[in-house]
KOLNU-331575 format. One record per residue (C-alpha): residue number from 1; residue in three letters; chain; z, x, y. Coordinates in steps of 0.1 Angstrom, whole numbers. Example, Ala and Ser with C-alpha at 12.3 -4.5 7.8 and 13.67 -1.06 7.14 Angstrom:
BEGIN
   selum   doza   kolmi      pz      px      py
       1    ALA       A      78     123     -45
       2    SER       A      71     137     -11
***
This chain:
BEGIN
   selum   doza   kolmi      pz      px      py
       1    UNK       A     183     183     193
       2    UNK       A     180     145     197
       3    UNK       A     202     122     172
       4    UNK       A     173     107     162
       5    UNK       A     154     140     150
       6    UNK       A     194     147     138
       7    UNK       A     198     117     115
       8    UNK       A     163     118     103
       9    UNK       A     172     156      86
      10    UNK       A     204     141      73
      11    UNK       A     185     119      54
      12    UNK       A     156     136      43
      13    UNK       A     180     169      29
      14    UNK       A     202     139      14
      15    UNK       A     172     121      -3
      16    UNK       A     157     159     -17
      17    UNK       A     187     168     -30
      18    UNK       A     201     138     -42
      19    UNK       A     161     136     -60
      20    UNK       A     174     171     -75
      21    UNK       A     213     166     -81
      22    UNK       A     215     131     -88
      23    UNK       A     183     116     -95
      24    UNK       A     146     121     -88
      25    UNK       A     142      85     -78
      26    UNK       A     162      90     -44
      27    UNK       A     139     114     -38
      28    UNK       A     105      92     -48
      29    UNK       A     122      65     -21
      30    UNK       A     125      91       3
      31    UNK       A      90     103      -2
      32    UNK       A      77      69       3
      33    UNK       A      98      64      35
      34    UNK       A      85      96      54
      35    UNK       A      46      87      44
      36    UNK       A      53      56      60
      37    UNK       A      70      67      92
      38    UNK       A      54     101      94
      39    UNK       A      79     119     116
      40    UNK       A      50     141     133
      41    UNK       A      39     111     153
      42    UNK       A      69     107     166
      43    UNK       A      83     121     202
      44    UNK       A     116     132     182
      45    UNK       A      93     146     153
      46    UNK       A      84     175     173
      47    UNK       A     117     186     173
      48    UNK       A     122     186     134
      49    UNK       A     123     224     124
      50    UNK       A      94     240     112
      51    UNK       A     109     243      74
      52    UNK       A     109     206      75
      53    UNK       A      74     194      84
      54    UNK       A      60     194      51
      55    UNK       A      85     165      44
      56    UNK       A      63     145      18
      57    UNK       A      52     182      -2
      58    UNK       A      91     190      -2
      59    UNK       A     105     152     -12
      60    UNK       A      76     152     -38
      61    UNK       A      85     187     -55
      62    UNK       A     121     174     -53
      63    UNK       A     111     143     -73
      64    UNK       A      95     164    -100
      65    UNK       A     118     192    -100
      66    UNK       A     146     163    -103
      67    UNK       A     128     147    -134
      68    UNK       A     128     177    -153
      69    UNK       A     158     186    -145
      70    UNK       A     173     151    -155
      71    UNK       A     145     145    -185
      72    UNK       A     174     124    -200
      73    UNK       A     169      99    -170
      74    UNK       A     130      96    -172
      75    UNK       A     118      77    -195
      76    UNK       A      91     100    -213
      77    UNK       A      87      83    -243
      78    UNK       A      63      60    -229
      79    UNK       A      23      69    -238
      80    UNK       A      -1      66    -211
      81    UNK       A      -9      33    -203
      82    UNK       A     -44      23    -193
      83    UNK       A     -39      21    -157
      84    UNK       A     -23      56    -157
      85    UNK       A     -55      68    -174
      86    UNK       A     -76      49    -154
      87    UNK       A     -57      70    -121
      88    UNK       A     -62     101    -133
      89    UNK       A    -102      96    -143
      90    UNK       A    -105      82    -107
      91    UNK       A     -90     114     -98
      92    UNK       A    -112     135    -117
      93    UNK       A    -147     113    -104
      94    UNK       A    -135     125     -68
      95    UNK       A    -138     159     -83
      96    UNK       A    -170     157    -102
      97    UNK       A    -190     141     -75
      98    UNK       A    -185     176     -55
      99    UNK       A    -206     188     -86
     100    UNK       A    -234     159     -92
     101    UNK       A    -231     147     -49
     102    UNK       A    -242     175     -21
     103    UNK       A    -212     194     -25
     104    UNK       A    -175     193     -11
     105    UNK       A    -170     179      26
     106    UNK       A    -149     193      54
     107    UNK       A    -129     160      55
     108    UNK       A    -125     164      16
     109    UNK       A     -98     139       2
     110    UNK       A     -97     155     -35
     111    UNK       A     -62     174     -28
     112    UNK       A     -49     145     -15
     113    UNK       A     -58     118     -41
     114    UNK       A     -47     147     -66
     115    UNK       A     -15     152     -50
     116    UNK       A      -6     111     -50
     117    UNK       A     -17     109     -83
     118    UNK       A       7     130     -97
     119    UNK       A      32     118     -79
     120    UNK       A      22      84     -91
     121    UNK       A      27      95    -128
     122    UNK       A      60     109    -120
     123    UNK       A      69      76    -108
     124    UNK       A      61      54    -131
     125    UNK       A      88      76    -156
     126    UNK       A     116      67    -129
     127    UNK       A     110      33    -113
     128    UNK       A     121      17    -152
     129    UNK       A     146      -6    -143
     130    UNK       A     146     -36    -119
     131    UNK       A     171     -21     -93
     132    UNK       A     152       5     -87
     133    UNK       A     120     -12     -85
     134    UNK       A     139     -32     -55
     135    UNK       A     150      -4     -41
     136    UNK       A     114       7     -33
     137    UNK       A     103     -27     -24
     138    UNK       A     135     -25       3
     139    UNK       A     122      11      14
     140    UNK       A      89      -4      22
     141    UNK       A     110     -34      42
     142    UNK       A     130     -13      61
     143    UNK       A     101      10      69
     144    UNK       A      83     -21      79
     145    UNK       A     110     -34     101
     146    UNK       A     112       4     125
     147    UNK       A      75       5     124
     148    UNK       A      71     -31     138
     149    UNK       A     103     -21     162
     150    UNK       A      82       8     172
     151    UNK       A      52     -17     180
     152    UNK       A      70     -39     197
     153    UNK       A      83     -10     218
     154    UNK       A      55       9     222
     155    UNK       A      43      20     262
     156    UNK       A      12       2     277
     157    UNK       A      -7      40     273
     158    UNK       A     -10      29     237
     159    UNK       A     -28       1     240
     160    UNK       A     -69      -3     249
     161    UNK       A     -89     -29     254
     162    UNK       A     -55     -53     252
     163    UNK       A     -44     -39     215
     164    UNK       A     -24     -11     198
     165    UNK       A     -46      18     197
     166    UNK       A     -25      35     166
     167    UNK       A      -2      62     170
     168    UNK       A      25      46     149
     169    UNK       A      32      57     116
     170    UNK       A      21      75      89
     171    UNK       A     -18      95      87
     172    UNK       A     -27      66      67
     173    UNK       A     -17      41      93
     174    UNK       A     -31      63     121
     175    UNK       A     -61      39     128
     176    UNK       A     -51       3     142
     177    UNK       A     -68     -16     112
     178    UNK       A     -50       2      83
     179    UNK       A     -16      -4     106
     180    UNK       A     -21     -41     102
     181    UNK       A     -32     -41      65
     182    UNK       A       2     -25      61
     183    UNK       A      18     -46      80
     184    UNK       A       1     -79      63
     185    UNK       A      10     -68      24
     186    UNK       A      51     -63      33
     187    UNK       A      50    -101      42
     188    UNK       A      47    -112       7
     189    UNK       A      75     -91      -3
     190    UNK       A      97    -102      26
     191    UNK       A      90    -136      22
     192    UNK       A     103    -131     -17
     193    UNK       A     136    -115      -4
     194    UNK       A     140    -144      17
     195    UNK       A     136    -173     -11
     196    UNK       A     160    -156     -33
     197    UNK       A     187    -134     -11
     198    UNK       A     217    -147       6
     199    UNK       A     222    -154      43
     200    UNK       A     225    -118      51
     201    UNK       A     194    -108      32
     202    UNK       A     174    -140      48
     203    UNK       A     186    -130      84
     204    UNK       A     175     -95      73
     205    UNK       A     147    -112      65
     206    UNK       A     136    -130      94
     207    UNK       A     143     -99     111
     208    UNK       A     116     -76      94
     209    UNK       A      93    -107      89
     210    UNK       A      95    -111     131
     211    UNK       A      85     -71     138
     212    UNK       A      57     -71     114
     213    UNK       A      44    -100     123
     214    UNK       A      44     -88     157
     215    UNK       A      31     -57     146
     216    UNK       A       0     -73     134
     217    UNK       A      -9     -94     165
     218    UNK       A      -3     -61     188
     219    UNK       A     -32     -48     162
     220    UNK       A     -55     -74     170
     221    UNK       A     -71     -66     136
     222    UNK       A     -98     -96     124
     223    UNK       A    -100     -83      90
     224    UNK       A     -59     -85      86
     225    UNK       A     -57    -122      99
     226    UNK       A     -87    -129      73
     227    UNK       A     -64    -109      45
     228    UNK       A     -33    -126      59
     229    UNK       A     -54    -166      56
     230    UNK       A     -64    -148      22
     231    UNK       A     -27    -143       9
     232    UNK       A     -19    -176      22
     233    UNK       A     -36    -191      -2
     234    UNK       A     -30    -172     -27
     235    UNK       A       2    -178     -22
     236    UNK       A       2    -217     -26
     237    UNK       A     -20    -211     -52
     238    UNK       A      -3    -185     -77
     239    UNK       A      31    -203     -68
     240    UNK       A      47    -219    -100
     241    UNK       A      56    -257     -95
     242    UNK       A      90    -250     -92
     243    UNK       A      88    -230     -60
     244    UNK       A      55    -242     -43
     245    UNK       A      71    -263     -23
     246    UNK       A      95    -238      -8
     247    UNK       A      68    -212      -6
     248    UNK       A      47    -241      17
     249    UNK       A      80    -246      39
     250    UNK       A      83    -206      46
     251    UNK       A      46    -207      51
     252    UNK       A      47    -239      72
     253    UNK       A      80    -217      93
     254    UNK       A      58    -187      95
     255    UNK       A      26    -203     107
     256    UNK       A      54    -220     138
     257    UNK       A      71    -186     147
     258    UNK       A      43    -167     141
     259    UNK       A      21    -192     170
     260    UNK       A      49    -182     192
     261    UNK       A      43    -147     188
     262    UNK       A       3    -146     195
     263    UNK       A     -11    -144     226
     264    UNK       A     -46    -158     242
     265    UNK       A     -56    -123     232
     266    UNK       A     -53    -123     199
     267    UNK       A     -72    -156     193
     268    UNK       A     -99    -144     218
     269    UNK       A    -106    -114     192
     270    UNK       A     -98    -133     162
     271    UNK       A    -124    -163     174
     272    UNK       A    -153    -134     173
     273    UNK       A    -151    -139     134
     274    UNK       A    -186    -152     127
     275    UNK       A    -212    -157      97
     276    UNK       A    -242    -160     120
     277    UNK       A    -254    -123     121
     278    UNK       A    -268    -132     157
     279    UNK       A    -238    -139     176
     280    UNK       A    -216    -108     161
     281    UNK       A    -204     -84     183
     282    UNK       A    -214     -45     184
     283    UNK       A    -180     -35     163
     284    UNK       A    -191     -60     133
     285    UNK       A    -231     -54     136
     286    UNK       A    -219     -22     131
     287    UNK       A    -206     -25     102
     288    UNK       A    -234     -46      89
     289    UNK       A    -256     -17      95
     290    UNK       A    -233       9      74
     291    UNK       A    -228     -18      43
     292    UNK       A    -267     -17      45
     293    UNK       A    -269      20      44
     294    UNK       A    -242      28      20
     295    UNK       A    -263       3      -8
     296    UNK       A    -295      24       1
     297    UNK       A    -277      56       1
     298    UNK       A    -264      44     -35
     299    UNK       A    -302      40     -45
     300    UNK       A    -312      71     -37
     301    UNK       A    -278      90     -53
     302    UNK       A    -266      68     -81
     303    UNK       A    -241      92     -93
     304    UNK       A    -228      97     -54
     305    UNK       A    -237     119     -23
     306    UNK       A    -200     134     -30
     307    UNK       A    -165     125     -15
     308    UNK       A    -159     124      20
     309    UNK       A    -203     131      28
     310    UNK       A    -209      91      34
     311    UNK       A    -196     101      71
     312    UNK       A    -223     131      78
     313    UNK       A    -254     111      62
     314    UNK       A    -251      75      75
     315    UNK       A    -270      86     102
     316    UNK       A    -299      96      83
     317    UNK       A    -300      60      69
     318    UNK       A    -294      44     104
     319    UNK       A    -293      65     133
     320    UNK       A    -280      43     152
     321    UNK       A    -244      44     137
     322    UNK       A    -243      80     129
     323    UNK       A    -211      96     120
     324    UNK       A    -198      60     114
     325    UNK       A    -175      47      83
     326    UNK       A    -185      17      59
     327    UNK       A    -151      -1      67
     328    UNK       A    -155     -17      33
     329    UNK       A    -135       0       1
     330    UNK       A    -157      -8     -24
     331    UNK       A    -188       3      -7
     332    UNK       A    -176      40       2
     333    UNK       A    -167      45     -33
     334    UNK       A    -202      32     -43
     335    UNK       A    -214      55     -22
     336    UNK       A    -199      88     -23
     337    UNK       A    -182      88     -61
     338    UNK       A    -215      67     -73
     339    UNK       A    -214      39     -98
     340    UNK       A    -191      55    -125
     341    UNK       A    -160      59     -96
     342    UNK       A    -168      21     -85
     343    UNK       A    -164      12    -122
     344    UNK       A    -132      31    -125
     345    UNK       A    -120      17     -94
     346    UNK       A    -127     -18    -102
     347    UNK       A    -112     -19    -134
     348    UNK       A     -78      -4    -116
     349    UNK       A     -78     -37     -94
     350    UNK       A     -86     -56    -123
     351    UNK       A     -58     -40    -145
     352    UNK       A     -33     -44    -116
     353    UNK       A     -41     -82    -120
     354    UNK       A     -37     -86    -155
     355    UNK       A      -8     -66    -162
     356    UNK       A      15     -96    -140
     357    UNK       A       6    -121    -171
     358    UNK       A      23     -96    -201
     359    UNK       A      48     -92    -177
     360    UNK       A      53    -131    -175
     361    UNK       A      55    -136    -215
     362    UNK       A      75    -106    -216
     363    UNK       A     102    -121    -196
     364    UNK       A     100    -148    -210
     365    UNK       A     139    -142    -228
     366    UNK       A     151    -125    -202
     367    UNK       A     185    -132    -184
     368    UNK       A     174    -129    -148
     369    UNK       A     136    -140    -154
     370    UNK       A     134    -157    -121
     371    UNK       A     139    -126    -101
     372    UNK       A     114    -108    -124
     373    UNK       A      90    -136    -119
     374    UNK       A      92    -135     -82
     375    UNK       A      90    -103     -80
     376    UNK       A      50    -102     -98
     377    UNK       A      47    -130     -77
     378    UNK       A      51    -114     -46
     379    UNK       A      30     -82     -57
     380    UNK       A       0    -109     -70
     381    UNK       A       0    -118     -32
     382    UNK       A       4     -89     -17
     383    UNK       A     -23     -73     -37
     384    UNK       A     -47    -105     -28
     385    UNK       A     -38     -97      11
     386    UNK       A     -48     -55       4
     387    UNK       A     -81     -65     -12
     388    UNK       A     -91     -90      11
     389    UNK       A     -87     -65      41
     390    UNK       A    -103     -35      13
     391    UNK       A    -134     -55      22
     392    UNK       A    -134     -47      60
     393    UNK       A    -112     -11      61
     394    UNK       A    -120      17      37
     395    UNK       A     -89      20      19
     396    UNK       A    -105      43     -12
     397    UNK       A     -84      69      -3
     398    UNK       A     -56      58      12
     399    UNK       A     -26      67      -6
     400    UNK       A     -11      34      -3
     401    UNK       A     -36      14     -22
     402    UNK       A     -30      35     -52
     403    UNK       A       7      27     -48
     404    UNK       A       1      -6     -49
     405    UNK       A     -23      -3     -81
     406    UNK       A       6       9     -97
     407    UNK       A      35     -14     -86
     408    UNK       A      23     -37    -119
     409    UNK       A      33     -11    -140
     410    UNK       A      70      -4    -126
     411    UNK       A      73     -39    -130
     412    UNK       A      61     -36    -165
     413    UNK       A      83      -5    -176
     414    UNK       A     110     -26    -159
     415    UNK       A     109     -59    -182
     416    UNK       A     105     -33    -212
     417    UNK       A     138     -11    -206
     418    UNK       A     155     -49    -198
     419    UNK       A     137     -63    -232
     420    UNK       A     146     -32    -248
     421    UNK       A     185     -33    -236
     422    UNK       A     190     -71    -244
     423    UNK       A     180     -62    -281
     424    UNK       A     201     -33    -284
     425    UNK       A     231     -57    -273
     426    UNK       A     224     -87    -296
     427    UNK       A     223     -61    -326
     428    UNK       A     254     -46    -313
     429    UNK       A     269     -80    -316
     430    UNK       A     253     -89    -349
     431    UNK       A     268     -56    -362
     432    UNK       A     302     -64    -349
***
């Protein structure tokens, strides 16, 4: 068995039991590492025993069978908070439109967006504390950093037409495009870690920041670099006074190492970006054409043709692009869960945005309120980047997104247990 396949079990049996023994948040981080690196796609993958290939179902039951286990450790007594119950009504829309759309698909998505929603709201009880919320911003980094080592590493069979063809990573990062949205919304939270962390975190930094930067020009994606010029400004923008100008120098730094990482190629492809419809090439008439027919296909099915059916009927609105996705978030929800699941999902995004400003007054008093307020800054961004590219990648049912949705709220639990502990102490004192 090859040490890599060895030290992979080593750690996932470490992070299930330690979600079981210990705590279920070493299992959540665990669960989060193996949906990004997906072992199956691996060459040492194959040689992971067949006990272990459900490594996300068994890291996930370990999670919940760890919370109940240690229900002293999850914080229960919070009530549902709107996003939560906005999650799980999305959840149940994906459902309903098998009833009021033309029935369940072959492709159906309903167990999965089932299966990350509860792990969602088991998560949300654990990650209640700011350490821990680091901890799976640092999984995601670390992740990052392999995944953009595997890029840079990967064999010339991978690549067609002069860009990475996919293979790297989790099912959700299967297809180039959704590779490089990944890749574009760590940069935000590196870029954080570097502002704030010593010189061993900033060369860690600059070592994940390098790979995944990398990553994305080896993806050649045009809707990434829009989503990465997107959280740019965003960046500038949402930046308090205090650190705008340090944010423009890491930008300024990024733009100059980044230029030495791109090649002819990637401007070549990146320089096809164009507004005039008449000089777009086939891939982005294309998807012209299916924006066009998920809007009529909305008309004529208000209430949805059904999750997962846009695929099978977008050639009877254009048969010119049959079989082909609408490579825009918004509009295959439209589409398939009908106006009430694009409602639902557009109040998520806009929750996820408004949470960051309770979370700013509530930190107010805090002791370590910078990190806190870097921390929803860094998120703000990275959520701008993952909408931007939303708009050319269907993301409305990638796990990932909905991760993201939630991240506000981990903050948000997190600035409430440290509100909640800095009160206990001053009454402790006033008692004494």
């Amino acid at each position: 068995m090859p040490i890599k396949t060895l030290l992979y079990l080593c750690v996932f049996l470490g992070a299930a039991s330690g979600g079981i023994f210990y705590h279920p948040v070493v299992a959540v981080y665990g669960y989060l590492a193996t949906y990004t690196i997906n072992p199956a796609e691996a060459w040492w993958g194959s040689f992971v025993p067949v006990w272990a290939s459900r490594y996300s179902f068994i890291l996930g039951a370990s999670a919940i069978a760890g919370a109940f286990i240690h229900r002293s450790k999850v914080e229960g007594r919070y009530p549902l908070h709107s996003q939560e119950v906005l999650l799980i009504l999305f959840c149940l829309i994906v459902w309903f439109s098998h009833l009021v759309g033309l029935g369940p698909s072959p492709d159906s998505n309903a167990l999965k967006v089932t299966k990350f929603t509860i792990m969602l709201l088991v998560t949300v009880r654990l990650i209640t504390n700011q350490r821990r919320y680091e901890g799976l911003i640092w999984v995601l980094i670390i992740t990052g950093l392999y995944l953009g080592y595997q890029a840079y590493r990967a064999p010339g069979w991978m690549f067609i037409h002069g860009r990475l063809s996919g293979g790297i990573g989790g099912p959700d990062f299967a297809e180039t495009n959704f590779l490089a949205a990944h890749f574009a919304i760590l940069l935000p939270f590196i870029g954080v870690m570097f502002l704030r962390g010593d010189w061993k975190i900033k060369l860690l930094s600059l070592l994940a920041g390098a790979f995944v930067f990398n990553g994305i020009v080896l993806c050649r994606s045009r809707g990434s670099f829009l989503a990465l010029v997107a959280g740019g400004i965003g960046a500038v923008v949402l930046a308090k006074k205090e650190i705008r100008k340090k944010v423009l120098i890491v930008l300024i730094l990024g733009a100059i190492g980044g230029s030495l990482l791109v090649d002819p190629g990637f401007w070549r492809r990146a320089a096809q970006i164009h507004t005039n419809e008449n000089s777009l090439d086939v891939s982005a008439v294309g998807r012209i054409e299916a924006w066009k027919a998920a809007i009529a296909m909305t008309m004529d099915h208000p209430l949805g043709v059904g999750e997962g059916n846009f695929k099978p009927m977008v050639g009877m609105y254009n048969p010119a692009i049959p079989g082909k996705d609408t490579h825009n978030t918004l509009l295959r929800c439209m589409a398939e869960l009908g106006l009430q699941g694009l409602i639902v999902m557009l109040l998520l995004m806009l929750n996820a945005f408004r949470i960051p400003s309770r979370i700013r007054k509530d930190a107010e008093s805090l002791e370590h309120k910078e990190d806190i307020l870097l921390n929803v800054y860094a998120l703000q961004v990275a959520l701008v980047t993952f909408f931007v590219s939303g708009l050319f990648i269907t993301e409305t049912y990638i796990e990932e997104f909905y991760w993201l949705l939630m991240m506000p709220l981990f903050l948000q639990r997190s600035v409430s247990s440290a509100r909640a502990g800095e009160i206990g102490r001053e009454r402790a004192k006033a008692e004494d």
